[in-house]
Backbone as CSV, one residue per row, in Angstrom:
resi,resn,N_x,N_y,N_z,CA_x,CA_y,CA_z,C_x,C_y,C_z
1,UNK,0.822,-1.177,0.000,0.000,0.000,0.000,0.877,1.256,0.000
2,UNK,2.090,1.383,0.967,2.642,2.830,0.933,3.960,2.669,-0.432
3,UNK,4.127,1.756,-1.062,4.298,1.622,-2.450,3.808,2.088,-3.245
4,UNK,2.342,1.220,-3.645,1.478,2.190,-4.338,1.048,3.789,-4.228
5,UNK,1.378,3.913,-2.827,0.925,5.422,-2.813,1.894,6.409,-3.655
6,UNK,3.066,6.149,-3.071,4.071,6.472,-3.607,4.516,6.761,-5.213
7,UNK,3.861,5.500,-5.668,3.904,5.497,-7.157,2.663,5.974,-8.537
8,UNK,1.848,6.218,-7.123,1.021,7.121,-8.046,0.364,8.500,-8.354
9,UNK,-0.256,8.883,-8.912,-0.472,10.392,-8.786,-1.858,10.223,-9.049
10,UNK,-2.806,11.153,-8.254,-3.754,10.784,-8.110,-4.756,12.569,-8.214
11,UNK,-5.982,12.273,-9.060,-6.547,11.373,-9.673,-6.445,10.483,-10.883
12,UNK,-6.942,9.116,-11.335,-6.592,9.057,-12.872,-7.590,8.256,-12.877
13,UNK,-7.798,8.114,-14.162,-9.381,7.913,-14.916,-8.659,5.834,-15.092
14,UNK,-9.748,5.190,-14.532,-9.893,3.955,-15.129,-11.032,3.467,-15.656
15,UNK,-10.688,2.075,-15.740,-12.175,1.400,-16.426,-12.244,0.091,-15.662
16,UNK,-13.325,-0.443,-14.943,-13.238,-1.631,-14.460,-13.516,-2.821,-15.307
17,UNK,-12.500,-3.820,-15.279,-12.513,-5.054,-16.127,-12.702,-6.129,-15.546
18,UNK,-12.863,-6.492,-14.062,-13.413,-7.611,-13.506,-14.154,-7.172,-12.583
19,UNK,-15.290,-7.709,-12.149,-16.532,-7.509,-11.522,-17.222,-8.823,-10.596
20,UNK,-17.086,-9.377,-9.545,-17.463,-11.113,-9.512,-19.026,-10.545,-9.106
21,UNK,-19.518,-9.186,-9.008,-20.835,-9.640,-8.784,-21.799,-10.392,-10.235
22,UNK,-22.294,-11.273,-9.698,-23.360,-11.846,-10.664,-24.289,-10.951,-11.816
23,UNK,-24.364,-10.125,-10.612,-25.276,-8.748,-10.999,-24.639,-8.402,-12.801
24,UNK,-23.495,-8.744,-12.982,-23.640,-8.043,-14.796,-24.452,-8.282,-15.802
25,UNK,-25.270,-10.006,-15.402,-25.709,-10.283,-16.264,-27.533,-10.104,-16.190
26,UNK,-27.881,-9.227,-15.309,-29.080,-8.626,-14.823,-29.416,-6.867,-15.225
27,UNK,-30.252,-6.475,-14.947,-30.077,-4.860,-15.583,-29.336,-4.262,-14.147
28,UNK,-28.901,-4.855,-13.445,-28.168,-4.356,-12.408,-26.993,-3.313,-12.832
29,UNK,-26.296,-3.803,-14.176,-24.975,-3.672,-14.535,-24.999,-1.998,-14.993
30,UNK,-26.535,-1.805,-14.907,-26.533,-0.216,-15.363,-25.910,0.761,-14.254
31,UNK,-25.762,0.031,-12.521,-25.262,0.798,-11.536,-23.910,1.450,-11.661
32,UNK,-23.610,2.492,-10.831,-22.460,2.913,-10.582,-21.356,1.704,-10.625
33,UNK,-19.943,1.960,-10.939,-18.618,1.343,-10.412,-19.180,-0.299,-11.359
34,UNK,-19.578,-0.159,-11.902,-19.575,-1.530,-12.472,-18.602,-2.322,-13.705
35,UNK,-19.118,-3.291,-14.059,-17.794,-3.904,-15.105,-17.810,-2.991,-16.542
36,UNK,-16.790,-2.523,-17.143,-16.695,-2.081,-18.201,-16.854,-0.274,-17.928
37,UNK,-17.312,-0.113,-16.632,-17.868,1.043,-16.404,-16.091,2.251,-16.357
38,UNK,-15.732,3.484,-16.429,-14.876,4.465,-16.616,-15.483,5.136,-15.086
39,UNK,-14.237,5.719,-14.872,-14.396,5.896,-13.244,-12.951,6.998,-12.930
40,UNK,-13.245,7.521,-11.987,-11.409,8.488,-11.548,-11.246,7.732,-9.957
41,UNK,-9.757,7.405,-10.029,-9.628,6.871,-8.668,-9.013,8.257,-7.977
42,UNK,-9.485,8.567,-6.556,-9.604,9.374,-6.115,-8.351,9.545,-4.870
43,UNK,-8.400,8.003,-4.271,-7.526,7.675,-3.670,-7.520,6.347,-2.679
44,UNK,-6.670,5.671,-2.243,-6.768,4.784,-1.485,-7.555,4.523,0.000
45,UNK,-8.159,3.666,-0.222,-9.585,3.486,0.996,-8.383,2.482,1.827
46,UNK,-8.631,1.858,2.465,-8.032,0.438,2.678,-7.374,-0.903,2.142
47,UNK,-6.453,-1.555,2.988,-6.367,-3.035,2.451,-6.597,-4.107,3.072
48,UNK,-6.945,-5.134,2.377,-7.675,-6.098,3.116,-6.885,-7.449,2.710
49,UNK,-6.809,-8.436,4.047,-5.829,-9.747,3.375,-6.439,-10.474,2.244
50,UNK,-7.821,-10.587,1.984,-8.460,-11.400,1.237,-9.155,-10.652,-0.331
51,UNK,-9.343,-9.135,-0.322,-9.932,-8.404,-1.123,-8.753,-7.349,-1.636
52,UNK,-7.486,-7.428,-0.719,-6.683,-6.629,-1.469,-6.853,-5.098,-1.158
53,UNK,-6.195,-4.014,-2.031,-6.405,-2.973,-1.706,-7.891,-2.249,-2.533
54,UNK,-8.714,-1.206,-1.932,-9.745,-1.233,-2.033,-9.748,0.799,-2.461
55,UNK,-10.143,1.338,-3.635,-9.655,2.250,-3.573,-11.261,3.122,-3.621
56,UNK,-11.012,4.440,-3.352,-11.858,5.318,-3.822,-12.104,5.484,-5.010
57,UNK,-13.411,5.592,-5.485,-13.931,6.407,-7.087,-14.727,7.083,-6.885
58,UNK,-14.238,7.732,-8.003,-15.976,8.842,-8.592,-16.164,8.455,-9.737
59,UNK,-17.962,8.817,-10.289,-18.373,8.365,-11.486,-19.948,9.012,-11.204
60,UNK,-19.873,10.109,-12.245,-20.638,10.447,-12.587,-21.375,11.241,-10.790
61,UNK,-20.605,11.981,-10.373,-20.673,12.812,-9.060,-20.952,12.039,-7.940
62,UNK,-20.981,10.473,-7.755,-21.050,9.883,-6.682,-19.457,8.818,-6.565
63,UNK,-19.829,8.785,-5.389,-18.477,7.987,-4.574,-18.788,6.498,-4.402
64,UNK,-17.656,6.050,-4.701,-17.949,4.642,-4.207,-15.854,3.807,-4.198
65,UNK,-16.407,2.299,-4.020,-15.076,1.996,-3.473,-14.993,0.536,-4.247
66,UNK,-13.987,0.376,-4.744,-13.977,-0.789,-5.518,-12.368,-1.506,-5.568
67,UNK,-11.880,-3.115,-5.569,-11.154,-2.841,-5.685,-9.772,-2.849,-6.906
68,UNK,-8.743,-2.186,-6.284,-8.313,-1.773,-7.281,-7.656,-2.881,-8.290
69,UNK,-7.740,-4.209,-7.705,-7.315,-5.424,-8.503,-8.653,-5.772,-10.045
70,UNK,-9.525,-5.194,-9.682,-10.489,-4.762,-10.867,-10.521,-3.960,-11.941
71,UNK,-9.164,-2.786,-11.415,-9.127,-1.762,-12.380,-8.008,-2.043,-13.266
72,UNK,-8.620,-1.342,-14.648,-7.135,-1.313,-15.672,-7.036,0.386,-16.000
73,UNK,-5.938,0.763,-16.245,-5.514,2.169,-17.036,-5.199,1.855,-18.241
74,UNK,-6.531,2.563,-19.249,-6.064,2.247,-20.443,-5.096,2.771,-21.252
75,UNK,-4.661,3.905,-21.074,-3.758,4.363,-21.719,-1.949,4.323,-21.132
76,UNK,-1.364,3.623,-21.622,0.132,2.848,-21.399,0.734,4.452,-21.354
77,UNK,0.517,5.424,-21.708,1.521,6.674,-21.645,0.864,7.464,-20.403
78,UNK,-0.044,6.624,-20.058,-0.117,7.396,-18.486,0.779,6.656,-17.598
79,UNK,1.205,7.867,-16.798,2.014,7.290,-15.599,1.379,6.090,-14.914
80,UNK,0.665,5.906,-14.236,-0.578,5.216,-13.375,-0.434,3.980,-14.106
81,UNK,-0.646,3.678,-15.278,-0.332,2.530,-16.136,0.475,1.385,-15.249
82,UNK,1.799,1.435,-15.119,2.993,0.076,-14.803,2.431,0.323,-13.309
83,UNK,2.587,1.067,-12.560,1.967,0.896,-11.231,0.860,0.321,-10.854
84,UNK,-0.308,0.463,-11.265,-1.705,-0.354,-11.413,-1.259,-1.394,-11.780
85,UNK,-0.857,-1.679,-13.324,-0.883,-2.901,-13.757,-0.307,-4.019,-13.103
86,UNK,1.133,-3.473,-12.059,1.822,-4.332,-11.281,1.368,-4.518,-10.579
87,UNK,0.271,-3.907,-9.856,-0.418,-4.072,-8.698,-1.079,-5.561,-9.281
88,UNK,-2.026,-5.392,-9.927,-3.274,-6.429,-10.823,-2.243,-7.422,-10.978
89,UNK,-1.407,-7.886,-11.438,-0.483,-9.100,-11.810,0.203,-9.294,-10.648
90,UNK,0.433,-8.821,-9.923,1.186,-9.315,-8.108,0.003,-9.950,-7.632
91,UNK,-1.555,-9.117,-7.535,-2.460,-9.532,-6.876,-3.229,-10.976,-7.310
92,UNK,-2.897,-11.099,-8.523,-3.562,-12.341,-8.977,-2.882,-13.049,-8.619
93,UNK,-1.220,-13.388,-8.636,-0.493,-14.242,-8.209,0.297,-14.092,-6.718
94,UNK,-0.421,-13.504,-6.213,0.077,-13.534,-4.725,-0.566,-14.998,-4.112
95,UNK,-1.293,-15.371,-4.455,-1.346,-17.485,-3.842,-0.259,-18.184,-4.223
């Protein structure tokens, strides 16, 4: 966590690419913070041993918290890019 803080600059615009609620395949998926959904991370909420680190967003003037092993930065010439992404590939293989 004080890695990541370190290595990023904050805010930056993502997009969430994994989602385990069920809910995508219901009209649920129209909610806030959802899969496929574009979002600004705002800043780091907590970490958790089992869920990982859990960050702040905004989207569309409300707040919410998702985590950040869900998010991708799409654009590779943003800074935020190798930092996120290392995060997401440590976190999958941290078992």
């Amino acid at each position: 966590m004080a890695w990541l803080s370190q290595n990023v600059t904050f805010p930056f615009t993502v997009t969430r690419q994994e989602d385990e609620n069920e809910a995508y395949f219901t009209d649920a998926c129209e909610d806030l913070f959802r899969l496929g959904h574009k979002m600004q991370v705002v800043g780091i909420d907590e970490d958790d041993v089992d869920d990982g680190i859990t960050v702040e967003v905004k989207e569309k003037g409300e707040t919410g918290y998702v985590p950040l092993c869900d998010l991708h930065v799409r654009q590779k010439t943003d800074k935020n890019f190798w930092p996120v992404r290392e995060y997401v590939v440590w976190f999958a293989n941290r078992c």
